[in-house]
Backbone as CSV, one residue per row, in Angstrom:
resi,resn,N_x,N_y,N_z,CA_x,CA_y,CA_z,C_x,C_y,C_z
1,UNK,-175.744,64.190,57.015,-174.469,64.368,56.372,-174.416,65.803,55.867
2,UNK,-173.362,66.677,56.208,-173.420,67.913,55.771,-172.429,67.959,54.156
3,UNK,-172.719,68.780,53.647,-172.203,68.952,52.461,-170.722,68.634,51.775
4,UNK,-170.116,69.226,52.978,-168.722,69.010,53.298,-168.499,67.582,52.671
5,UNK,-168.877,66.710,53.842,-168.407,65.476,53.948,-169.580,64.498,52.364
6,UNK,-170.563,64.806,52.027,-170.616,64.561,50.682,-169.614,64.595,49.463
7,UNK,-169.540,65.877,49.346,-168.109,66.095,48.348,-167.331,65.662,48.615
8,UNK,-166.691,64.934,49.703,-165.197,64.120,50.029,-165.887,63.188,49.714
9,UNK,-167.194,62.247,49.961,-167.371,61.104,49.746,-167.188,60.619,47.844
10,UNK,-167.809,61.815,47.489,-167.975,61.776,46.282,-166.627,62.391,44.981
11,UNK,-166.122,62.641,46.178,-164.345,62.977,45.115,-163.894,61.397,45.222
12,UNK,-164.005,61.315,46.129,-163.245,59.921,46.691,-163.802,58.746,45.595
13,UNK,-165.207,58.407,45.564,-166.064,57.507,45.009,-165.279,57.666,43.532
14,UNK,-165.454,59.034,43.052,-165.039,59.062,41.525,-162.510,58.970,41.426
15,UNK,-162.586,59.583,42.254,-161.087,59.096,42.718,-160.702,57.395,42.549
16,UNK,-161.365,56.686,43.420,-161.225,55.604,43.567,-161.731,54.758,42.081
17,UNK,-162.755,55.142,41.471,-163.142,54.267,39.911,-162.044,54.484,39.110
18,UNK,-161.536,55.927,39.092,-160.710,56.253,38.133,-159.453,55.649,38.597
19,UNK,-159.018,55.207,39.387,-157.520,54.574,40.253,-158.058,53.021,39.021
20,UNK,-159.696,52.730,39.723,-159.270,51.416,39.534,-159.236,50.971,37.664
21,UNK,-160.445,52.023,37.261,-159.926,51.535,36.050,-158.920,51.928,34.813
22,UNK,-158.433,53.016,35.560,-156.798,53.324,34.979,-155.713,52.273,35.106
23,UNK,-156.021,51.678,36.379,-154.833,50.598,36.746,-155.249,49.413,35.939
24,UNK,-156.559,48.919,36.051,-157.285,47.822,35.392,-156.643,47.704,34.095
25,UNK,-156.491,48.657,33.040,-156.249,49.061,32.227,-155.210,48.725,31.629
26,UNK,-154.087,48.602,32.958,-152.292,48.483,32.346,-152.314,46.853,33.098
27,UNK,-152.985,46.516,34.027,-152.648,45.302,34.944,-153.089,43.936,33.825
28,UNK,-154.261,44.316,33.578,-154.997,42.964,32.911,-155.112,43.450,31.575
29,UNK,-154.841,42.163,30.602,-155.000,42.949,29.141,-155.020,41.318,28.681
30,UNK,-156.650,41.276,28.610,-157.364,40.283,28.329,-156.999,40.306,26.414
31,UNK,-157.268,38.751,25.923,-156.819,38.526,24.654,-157.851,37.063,24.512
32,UNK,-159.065,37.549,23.712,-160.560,36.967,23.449,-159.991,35.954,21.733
33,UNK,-159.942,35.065,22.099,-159.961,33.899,20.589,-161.189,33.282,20.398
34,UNK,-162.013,33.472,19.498,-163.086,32.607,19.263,-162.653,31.284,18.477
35,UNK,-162.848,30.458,18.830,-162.034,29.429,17.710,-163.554,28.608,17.206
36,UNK,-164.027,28.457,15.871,-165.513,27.959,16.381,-165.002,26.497,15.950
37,UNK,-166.438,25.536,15.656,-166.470,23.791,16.274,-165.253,23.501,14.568
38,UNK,-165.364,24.315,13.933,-164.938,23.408,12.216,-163.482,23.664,12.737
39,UNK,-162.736,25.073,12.902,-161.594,24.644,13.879,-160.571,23.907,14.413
40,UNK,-161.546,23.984,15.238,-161.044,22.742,16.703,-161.094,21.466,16.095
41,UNK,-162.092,20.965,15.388,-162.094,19.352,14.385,-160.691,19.324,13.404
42,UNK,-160.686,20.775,12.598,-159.352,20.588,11.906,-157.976,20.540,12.977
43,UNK,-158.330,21.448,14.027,-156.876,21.126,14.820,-156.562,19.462,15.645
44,UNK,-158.193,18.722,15.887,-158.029,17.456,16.190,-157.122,16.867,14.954
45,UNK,-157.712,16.446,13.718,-157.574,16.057,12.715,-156.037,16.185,12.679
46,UNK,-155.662,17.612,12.370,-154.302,17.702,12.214,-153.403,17.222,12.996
47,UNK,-153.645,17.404,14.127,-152.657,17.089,15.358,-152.449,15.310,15.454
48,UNK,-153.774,14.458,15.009,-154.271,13.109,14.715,-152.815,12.704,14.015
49,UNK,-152.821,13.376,12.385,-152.397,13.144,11.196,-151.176,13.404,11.615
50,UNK,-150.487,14.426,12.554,-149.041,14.903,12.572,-148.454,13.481,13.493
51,UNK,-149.278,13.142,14.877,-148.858,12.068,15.327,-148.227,11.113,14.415
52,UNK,-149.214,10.510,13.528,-148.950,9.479,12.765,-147.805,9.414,12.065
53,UNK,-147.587,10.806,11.370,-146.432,10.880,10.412,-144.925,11.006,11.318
54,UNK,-145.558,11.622,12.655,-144.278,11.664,13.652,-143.364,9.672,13.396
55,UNK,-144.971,9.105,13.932,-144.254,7.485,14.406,-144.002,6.976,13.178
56,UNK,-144.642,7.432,11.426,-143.918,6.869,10.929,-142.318,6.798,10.892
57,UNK,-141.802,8.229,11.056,-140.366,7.992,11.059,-139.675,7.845,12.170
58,UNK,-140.359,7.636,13.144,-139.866,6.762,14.721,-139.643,5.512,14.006
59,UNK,-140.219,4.834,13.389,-140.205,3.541,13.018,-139.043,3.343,11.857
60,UNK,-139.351,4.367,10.688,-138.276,4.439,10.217,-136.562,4.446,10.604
61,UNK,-136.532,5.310,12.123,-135.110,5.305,12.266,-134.964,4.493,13.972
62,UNK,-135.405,3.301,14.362,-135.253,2.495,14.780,-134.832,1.272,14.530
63,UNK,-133.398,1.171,15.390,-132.022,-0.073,14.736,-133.025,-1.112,15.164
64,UNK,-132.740,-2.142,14.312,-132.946,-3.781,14.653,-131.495,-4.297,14.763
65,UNK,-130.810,-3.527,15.044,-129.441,-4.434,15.246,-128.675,-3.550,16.915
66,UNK,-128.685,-4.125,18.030,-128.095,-3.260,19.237,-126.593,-3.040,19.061
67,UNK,-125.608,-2.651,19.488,-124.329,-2.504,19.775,-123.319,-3.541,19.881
68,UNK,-123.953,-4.549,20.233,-123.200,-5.669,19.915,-123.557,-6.685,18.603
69,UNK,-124.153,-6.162,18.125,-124.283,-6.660,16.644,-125.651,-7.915,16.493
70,UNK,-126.535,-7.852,18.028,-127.748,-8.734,18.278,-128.603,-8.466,17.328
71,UNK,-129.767,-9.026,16.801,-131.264,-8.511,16.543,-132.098,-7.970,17.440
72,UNK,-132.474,-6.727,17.663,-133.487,-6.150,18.714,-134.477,-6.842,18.004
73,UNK,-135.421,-7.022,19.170,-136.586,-7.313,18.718,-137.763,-6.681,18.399
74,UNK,-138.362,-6.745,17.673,-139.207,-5.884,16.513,-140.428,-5.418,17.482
75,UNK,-140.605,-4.290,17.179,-141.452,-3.579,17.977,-143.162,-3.860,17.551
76,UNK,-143.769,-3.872,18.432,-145.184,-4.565,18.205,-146.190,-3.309,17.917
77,UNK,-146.425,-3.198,16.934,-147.320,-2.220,16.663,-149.040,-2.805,16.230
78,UNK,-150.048,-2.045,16.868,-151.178,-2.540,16.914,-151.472,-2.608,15.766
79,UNK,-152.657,-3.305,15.236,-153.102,-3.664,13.489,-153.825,-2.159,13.303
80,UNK,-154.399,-1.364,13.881,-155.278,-0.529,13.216,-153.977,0.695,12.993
81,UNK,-153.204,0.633,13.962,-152.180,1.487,13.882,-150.788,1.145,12.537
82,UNK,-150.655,-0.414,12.190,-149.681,-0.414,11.466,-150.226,-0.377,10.026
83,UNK,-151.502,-0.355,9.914,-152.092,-0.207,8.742,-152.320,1.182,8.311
84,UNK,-152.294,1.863,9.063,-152.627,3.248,8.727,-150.955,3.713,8.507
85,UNK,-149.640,3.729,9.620,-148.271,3.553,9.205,-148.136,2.890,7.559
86,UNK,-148.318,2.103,7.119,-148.368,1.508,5.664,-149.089,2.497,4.755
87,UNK,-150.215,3.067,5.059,-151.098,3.853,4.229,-150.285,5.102,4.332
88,UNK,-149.551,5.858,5.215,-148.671,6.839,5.134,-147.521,7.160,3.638
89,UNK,-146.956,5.588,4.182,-145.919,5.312,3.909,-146.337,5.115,2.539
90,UNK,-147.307,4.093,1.584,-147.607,4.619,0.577,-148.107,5.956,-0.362
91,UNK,-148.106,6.828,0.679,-149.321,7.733,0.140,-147.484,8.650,-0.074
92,UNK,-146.222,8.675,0.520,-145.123,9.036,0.537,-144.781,8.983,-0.498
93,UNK,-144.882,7.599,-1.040,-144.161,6.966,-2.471,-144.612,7.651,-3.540
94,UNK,-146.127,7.388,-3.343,-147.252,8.114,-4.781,-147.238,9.541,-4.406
95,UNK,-146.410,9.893,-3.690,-146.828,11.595,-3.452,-146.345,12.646,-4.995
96,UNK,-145.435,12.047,-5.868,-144.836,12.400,-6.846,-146.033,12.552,-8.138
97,UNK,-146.679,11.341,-7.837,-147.334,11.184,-9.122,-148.651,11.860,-8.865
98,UNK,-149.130,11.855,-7.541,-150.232,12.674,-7.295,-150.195,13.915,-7.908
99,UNK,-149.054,14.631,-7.371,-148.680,16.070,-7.895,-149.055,16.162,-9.299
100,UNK,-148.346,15.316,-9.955,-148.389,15.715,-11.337,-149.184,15.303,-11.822
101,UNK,-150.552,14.154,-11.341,-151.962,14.420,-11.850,-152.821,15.359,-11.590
102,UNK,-152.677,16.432,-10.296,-153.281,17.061,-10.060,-152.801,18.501,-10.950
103,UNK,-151.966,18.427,-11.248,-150.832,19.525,-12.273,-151.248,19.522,-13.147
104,UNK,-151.743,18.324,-13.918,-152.092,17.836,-15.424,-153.887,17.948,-15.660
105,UNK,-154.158,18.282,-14.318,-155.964,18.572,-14.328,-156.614,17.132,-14.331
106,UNK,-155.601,15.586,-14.418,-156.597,14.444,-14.422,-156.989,14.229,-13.027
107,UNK,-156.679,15.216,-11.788,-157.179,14.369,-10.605,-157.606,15.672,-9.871
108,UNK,-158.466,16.103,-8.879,-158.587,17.129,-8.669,-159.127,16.293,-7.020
109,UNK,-159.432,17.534,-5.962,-159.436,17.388,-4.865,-160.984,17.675,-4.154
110,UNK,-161.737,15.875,-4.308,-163.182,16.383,-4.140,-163.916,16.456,-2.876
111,UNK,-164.745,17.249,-2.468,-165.296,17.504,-1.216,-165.466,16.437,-0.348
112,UNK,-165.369,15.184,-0.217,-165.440,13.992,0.491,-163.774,13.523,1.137
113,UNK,-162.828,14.271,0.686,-161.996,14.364,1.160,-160.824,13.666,0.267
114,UNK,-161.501,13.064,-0.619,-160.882,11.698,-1.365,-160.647,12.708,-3.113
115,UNK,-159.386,12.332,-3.778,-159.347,12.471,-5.037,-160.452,12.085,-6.259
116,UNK,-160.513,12.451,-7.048,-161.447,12.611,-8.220,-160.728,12.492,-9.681
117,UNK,-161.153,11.681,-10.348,-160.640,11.478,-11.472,-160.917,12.620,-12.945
118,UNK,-160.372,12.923,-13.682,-160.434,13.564,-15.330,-160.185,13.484,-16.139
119,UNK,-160.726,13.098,-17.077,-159.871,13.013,-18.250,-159.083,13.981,-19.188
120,UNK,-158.127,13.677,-19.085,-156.960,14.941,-20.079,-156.485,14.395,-21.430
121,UNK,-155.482,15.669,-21.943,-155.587,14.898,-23.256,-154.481,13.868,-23.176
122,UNK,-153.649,13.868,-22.498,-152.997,12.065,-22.458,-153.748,11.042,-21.701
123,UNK,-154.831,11.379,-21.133,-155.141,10.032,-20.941,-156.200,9.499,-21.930
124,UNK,-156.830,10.665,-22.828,-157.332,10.068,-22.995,-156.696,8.954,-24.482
125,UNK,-155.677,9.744,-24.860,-154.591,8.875,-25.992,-153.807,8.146,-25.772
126,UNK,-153.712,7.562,-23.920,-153.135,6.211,-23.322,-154.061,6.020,-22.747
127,UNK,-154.441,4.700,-22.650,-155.072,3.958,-21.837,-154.033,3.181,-21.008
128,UNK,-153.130,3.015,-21.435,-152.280,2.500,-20.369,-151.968,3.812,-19.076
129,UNK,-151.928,5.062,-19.868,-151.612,5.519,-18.908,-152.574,6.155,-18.155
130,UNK,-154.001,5.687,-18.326,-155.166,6.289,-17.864,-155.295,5.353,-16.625
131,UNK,-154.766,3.675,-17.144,-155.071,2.665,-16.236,-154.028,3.074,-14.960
132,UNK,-153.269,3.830,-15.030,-152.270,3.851,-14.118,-152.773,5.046,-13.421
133,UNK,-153.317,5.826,-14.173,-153.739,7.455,-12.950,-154.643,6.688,-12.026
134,UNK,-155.733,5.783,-12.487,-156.294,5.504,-11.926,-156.763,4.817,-10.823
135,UNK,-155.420,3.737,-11.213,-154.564,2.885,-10.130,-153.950,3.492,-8.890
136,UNK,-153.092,4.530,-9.298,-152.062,5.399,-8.365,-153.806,6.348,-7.225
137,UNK,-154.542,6.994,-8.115,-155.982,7.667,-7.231,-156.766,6.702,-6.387
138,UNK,-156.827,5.214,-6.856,-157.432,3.840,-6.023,-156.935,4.160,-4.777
139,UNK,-155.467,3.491,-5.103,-154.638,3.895,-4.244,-154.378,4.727,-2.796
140,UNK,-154.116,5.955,-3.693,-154.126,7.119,-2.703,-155.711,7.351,-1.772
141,UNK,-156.911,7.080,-2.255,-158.377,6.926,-2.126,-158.166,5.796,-0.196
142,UNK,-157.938,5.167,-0.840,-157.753,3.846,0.145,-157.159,4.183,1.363
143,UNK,-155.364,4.962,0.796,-154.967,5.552,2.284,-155.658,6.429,3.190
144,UNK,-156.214,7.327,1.828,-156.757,8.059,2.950,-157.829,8.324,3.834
145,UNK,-158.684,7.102,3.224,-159.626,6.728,4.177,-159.396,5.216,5.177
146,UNK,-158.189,4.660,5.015,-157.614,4.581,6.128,-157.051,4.699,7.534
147,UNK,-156.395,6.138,6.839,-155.917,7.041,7.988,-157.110,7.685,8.442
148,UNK,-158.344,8.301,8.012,-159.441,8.879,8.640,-160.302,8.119,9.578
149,UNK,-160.186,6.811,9.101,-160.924,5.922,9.779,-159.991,5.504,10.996
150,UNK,-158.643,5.938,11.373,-157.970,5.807,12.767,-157.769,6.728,13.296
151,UNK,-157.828,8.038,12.385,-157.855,9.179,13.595,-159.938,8.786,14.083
152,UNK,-160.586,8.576,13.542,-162.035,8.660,14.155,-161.589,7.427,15.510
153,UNK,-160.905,6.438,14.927,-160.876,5.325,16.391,-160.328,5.813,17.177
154,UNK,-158.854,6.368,17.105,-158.310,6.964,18.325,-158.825,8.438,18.578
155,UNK,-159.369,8.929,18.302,-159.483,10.059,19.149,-161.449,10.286,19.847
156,UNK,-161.157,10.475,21.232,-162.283,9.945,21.691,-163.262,11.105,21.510
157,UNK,-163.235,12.558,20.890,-164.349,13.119,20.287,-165.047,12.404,18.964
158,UNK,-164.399,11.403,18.623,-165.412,11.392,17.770,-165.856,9.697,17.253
159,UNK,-167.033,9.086,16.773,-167.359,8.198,16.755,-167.563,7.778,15.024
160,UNK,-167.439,6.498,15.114,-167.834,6.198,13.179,-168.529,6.766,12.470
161,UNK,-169.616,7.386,13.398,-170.734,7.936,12.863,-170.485,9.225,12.299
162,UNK,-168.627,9.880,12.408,-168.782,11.259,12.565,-167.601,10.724,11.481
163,UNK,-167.339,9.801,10.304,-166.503,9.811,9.377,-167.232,10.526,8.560
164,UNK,-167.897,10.590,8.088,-168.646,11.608,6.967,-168.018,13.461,7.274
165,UNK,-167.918,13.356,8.645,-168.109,15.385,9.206,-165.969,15.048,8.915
166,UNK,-165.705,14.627,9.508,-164.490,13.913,9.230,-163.593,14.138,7.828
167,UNK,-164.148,13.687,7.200,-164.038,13.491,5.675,-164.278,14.721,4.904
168,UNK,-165.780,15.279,5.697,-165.900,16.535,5.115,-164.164,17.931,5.162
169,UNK,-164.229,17.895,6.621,-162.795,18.683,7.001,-161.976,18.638,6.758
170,UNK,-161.584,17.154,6.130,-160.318,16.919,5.539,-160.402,17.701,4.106
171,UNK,-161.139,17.559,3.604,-161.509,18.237,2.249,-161.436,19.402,2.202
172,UNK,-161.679,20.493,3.453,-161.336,21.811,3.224,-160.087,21.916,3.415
173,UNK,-159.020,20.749,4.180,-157.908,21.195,4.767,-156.989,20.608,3.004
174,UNK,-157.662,19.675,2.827,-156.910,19.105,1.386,-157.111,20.806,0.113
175,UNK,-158.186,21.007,0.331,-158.214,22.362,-0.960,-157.286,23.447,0.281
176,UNK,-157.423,24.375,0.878,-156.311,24.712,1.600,-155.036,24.440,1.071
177,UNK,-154.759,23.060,1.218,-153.145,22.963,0.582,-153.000,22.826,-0.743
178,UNK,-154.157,22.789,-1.660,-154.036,22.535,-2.949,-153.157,23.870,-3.923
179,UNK,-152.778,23.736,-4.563,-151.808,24.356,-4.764,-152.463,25.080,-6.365
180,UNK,-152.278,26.560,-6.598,-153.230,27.420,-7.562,-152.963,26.527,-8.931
181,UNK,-154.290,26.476,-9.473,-154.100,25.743,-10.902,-154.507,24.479,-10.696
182,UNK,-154.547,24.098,-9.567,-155.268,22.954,-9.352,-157.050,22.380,-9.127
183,UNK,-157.502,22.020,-9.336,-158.769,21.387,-9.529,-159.786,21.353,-7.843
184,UNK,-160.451,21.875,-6.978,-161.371,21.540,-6.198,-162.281,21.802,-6.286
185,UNK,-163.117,20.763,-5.252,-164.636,20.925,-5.716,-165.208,21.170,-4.268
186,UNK,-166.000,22.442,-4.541,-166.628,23.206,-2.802,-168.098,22.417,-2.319
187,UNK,-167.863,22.566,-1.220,-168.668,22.016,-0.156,-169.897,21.515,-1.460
188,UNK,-170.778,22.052,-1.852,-172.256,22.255,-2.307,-172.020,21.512,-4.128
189,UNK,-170.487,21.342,-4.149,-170.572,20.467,-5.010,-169.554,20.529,-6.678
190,UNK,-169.315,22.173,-6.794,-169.540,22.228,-8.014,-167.479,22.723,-7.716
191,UNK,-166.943,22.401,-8.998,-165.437,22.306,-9.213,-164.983,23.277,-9.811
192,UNK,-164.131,23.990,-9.835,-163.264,25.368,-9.956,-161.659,24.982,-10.054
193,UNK,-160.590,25.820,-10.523,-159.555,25.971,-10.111,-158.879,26.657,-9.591
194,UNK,-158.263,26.125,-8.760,-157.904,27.351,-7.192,-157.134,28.048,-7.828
195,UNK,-157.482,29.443,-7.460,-157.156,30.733,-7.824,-155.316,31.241,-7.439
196,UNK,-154.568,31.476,-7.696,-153.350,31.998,-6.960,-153.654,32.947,-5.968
């Protein structure tokens, strides 16, 4: 090979990289998401929880009466599914009073995913009305390990065994929405009030 034809090979060689990764450059414009495993469990979870609240009000705005003034007949909803619909639907009602125990510092939002009780200074100068925070947190306690225990059945990542990791996530997604001034308690245990 005489010299000549080197230097054309080698304009060319560096010609041709620079074509390709100038063009590379404007053609492809890659966009890298790491999403890691805690994530993807909260986006199961959520997406679980949004279903549910979807069919509660499917159910809600479905006639039992057709156009000619018949009874439709009542739609058959499975037991693990209409129990968790009910646990919604209560957790709707008490959603008022939750607020304002968690407002008042008697209920705070503990790492297991589930509410936590406190004593404040009205409860502790009603007992009637201590019996009732406590009632309304039973309560709310119940739904929501209800509903956790049917997103674990229906969704096929995960098994009974994984209500605990479950429970855990809900708990970061519950402090997440907790609202500043309010009461949570972090992973390792110990309780704070969320900061504004």
């Amino acid at each position: 090979m005489n010299m000549k034809n080197f230097w054309i090979k080698t304009l060319g060689i560096y010609i041709s990289f620079f074509f390709i990764t100038g063009c590379a450059e404007k053609l492809v414009d890659v966009n890298v998401t790491i999403v890691d495993q805690k994530t993807a469990l909260e986006n199961q979870i959520l997406g679980s929880y949004e279903e549910l609240g979807n069919e509660v009000l499917l159910l809600a705005s479905v006639r039992s009466v057709d156009e000619e003034g018949k009874l439709k007949p009542v739609i058959k909803v499975p037991k693990g599914k209409r129990k968790a619909l009910k646990a919604m639907q209560r957790q709707e009602f008490n959603l008022d009073d939750i607020r304002e125990f968690k407002n008042t510092l008697c209920a705070g939002e503990g790492n297991d995913g589930l509410l936590k009780y406190f004593e404040n200074e009205h409860t502790l100068k009603d007992s009637d009305y201590k019996k009732f925070v406590m009632a309304i947190l039973k309560e709310e306690n119940e739904d929501r390990l209800t509903i956790l225990h049917r997103i674990v059945a229906t969704n096929e990542n995960f098994s009974e065994k994984d209500l605990p990791k479950v429970q855990t996530i809900s708990a970061s997604l519950n402090r997440d929405n907790a609202l500043a001034g309010e009461k949570i308690q972090t992973d390792d245990g110990n309780w704070s009030i969320k900061a504004k």
